[in-house]
BALOBA-1460 file (C-alpha; in Angstrom, 3 decimals):
// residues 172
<rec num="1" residu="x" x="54.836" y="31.130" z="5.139"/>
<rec num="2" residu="x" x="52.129" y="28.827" z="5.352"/>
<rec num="3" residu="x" x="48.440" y="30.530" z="4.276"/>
<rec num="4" residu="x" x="46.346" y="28.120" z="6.980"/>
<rec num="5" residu="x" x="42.513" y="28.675" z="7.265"/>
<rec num="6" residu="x" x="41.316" y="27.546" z="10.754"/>
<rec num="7" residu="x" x="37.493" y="26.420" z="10.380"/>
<rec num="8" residu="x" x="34.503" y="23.981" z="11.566"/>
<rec num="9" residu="x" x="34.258" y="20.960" z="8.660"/>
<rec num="10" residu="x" x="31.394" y="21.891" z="6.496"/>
<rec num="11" residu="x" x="30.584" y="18.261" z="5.474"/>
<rec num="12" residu="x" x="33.320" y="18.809" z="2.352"/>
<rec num="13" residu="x" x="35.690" y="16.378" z="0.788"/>
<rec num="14" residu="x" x="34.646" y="13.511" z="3.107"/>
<rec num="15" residu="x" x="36.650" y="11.082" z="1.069"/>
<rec num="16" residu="x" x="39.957" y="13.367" z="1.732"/>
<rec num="17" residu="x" x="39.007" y="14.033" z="5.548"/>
<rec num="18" residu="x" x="38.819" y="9.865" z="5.906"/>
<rec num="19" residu="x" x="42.310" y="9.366" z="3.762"/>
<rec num="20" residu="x" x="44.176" y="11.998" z="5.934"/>
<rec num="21" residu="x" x="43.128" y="10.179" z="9.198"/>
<rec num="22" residu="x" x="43.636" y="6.917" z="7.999"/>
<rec num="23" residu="x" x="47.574" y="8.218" z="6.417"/>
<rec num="24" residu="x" x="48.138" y="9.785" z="9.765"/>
<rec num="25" residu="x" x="47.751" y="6.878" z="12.060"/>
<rec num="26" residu="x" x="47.956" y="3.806" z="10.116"/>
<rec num="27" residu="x" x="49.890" y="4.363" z="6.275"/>
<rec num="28" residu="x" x="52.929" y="2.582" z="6.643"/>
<rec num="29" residu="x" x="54.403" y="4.827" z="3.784"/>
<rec num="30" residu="x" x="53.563" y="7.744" z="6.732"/>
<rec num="31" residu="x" x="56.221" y="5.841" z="8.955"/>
<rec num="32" residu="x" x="58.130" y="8.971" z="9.126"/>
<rec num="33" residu="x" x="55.633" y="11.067" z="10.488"/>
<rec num="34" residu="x" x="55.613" y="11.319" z="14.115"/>
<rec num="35" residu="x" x="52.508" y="10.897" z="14.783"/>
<rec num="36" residu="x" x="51.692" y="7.643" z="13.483"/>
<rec num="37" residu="x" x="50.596" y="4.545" z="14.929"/>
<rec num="38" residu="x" x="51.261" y="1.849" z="12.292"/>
<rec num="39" residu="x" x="54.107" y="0.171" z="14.062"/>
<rec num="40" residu="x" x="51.619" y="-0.811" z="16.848"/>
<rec num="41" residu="x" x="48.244" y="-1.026" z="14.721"/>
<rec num="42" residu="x" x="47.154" y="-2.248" z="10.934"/>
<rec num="43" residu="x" x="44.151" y="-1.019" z="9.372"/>
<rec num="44" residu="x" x="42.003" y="1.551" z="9.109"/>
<rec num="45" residu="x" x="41.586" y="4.470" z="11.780"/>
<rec num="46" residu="x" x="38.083" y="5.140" z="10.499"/>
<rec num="47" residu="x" x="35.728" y="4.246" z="7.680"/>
<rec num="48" residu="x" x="32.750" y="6.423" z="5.999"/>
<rec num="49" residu="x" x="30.035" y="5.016" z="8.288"/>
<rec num="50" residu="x" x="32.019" y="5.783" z="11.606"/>
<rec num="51" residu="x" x="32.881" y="9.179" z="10.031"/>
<rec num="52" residu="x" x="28.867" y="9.798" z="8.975"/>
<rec num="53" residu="x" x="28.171" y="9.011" z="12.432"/>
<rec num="54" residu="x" x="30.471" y="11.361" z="14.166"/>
<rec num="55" residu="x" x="29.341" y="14.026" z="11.644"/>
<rec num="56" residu="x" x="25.677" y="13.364" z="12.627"/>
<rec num="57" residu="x" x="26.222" y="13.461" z="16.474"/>
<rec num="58" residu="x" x="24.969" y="17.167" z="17.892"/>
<rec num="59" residu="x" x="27.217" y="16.998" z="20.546"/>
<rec num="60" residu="x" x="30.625" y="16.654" z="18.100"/>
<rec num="61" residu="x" x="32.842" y="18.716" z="16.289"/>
<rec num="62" residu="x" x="34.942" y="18.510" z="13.408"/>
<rec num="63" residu="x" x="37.581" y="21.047" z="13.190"/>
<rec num="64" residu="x" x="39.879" y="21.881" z="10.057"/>
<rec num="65" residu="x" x="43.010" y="23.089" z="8.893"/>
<rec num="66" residu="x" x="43.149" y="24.522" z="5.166"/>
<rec num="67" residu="x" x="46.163" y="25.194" z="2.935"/>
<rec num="68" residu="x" x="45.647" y="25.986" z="-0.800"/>
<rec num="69" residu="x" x="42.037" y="25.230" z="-0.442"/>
<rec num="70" residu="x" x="43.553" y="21.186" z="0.693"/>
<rec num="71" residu="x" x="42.732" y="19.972" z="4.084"/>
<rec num="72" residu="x" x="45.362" y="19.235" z="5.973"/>
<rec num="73" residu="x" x="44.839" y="18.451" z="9.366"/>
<rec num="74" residu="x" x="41.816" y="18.123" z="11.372"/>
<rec num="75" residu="x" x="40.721" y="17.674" z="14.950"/>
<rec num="76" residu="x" x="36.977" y="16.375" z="16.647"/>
<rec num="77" residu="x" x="35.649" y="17.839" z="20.108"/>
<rec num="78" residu="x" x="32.789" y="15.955" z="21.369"/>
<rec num="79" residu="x" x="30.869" y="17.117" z="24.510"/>
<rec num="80" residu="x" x="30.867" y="13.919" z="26.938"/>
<rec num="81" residu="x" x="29.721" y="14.503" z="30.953"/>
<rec num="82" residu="x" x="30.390" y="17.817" z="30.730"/>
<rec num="83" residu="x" x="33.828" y="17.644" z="29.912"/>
<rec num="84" residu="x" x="35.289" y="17.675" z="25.787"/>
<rec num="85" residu="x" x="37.019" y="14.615" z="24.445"/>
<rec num="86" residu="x" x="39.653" y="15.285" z="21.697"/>
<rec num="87" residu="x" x="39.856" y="12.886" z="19.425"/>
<rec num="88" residu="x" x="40.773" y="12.209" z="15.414"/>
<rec num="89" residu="x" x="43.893" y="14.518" z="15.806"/>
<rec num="90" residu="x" x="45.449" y="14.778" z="12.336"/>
<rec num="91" residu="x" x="47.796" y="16.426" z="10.707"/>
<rec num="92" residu="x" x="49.199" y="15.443" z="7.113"/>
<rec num="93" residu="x" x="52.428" y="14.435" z="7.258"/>
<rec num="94" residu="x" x="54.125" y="17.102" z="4.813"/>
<rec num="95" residu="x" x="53.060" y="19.506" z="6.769"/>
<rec num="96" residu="x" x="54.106" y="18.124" z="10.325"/>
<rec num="97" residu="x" x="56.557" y="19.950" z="12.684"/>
<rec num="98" residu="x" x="55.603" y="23.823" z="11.571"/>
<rec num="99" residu="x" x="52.699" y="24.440" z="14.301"/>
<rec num="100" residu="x" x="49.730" y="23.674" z="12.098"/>
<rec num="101" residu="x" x="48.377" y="20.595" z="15.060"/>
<rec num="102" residu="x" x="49.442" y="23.451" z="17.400"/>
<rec num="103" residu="x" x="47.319" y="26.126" z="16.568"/>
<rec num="104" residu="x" x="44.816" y="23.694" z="15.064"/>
<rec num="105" residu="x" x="44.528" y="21.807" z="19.055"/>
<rec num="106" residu="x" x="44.104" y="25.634" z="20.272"/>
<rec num="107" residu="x" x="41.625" y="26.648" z="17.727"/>
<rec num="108" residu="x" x="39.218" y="23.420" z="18.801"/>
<rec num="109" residu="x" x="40.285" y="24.221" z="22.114"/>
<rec num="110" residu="x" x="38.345" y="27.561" z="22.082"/>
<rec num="111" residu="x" x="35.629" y="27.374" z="19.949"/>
<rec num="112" residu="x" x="34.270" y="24.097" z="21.153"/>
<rec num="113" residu="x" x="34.421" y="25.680" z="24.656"/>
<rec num="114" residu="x" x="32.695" y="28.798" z="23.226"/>
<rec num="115" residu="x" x="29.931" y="26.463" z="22.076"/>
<rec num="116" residu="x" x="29.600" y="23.769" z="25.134"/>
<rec num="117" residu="x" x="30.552" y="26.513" z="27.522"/>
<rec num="118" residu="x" x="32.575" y="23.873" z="29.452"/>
<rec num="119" residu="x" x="36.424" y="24.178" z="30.032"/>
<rec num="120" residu="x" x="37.143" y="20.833" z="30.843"/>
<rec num="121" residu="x" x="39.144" y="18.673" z="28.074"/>
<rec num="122" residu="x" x="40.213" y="14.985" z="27.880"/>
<rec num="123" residu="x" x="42.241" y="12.603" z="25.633"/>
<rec num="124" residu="x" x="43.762" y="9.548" z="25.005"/>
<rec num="125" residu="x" x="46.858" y="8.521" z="24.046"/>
<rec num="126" residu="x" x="48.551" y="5.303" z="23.440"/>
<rec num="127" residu="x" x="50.614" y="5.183" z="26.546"/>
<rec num="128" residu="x" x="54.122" y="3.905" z="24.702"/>
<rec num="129" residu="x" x="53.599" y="7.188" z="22.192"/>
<rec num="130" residu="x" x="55.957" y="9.212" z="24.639"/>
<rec num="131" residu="x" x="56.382" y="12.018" z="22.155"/>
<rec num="132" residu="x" x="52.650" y="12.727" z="21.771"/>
<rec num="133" residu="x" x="52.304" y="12.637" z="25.571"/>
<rec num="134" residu="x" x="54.853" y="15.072" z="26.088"/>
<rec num="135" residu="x" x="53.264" y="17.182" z="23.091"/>
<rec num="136" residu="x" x="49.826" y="17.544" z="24.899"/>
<rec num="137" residu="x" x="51.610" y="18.553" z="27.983"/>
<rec num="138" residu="x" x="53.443" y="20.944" z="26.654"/>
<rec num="139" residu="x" x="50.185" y="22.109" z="25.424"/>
<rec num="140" residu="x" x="48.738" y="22.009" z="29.364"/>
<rec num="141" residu="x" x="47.122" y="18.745" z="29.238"/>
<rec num="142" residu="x" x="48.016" y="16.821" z="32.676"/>
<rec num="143" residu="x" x="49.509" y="13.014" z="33.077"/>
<rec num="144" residu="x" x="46.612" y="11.351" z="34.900"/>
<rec num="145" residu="x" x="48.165" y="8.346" z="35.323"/>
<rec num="146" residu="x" x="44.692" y="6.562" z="34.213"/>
<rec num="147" residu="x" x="44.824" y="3.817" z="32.134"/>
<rec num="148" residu="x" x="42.116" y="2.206" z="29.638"/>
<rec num="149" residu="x" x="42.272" y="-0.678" z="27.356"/>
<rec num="150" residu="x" x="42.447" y="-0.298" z="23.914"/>
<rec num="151" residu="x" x="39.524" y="-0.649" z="21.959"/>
<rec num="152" residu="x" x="38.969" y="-3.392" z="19.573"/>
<rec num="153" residu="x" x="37.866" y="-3.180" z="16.509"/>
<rec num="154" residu="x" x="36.893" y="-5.026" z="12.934"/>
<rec num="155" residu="x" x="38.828" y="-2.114" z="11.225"/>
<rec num="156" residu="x" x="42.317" y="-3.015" z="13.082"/>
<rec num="157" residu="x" x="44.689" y="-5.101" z="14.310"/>
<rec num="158" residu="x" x="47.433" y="-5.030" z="16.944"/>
<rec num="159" residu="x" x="50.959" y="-5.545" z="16.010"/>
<rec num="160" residu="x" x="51.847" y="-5.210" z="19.888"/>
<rec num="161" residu="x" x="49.260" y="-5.947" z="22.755"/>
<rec num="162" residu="x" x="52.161" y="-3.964" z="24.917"/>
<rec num="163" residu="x" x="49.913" y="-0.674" z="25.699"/>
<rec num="164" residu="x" x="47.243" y="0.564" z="27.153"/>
<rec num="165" residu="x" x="45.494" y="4.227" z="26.406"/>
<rec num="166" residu="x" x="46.470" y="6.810" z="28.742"/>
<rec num="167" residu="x" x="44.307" y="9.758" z="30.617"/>
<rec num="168" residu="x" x="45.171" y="13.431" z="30.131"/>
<rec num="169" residu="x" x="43.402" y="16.277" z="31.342"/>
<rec num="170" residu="x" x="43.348" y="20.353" z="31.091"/>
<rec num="171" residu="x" x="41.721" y="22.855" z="32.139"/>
<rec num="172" residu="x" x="41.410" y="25.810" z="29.836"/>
């Protein structure tokens, strides 16, 4: 079994924390990991300034997942009108499928409503990524049936302009 240490990023490895996002969403050579995007979107997920800038906000979170002293998946929480916004949702994709995003979504879950003392969370998710929809419901996030358009952005490029983000809600 898997020895996982469930803490708030202390500013550590920020070089490793910025690879694992950008592997997770965007690595082609991640293609078979479930969660990632690079067959809708090239480029980078994040670079070092946007990542400095999160880090510096008061109102967002970082949230980690250890193995072996290794990070391995991560999560951010930012308080937004008094509701949180998940966001950055990573998991590494040798270690996908055992629970780790699982208990990793929980874990930022409750702590960031410990700190915020709000119960209110939101995401967004690329409305054609059915899986990860059905993942956050099973997780008690709610369809909204809200769409946004995607951001643009120097850092990537669309393979498909075929989707739109999509809404979900819980209530925790």
């Amino acid at each position: 079994m898997l020895n996982l240490e469930l803490a708030e990023y202390q500013h550590e490895n920020i070089e490793d924390i910025i690879k694992l996002i950008n592997s997770s969403y965007r690595d082609n050579k991640s293609n078979k990991a479930w969660t990632s995007e690079s067959h809708l979107l090239t480029g980078k997920r994040i670079n070092e300034i946007m990542f400095k800038e999160i880090l510096n906000d008061i109102n967002s979170k970082i949230y980690i997942a250890k193995s072996e002293n290794n990070i391995i998946a991560c999560i951010q929480a930012k308080l937004e009108n008094q509701e949180i916004h998940i966001g950055l949702f990573a998991v590494d994709s040798n270690f996908q499928s055992g629970g780790i995003g699982k208990r990793l979504l929980g874990f930022a879950e409750t702590e960031s409503s410990k700190i915020w003392k709000v119960n209110s969370f939101v995401m967004e998710v690329i409305s054609s990524r059915k899986e990860l929809i059905e993942f956050y419901i099973r997780r008690g996030y709610v369809n909204t049936n809200l769409y946004l358009d995607f951001p643009e952005s120097k850092l990537w490029n669309r393979i498909s302009d075929d989707f739109k983000l999509l809404v979900l809600r819980k209530r925790f």
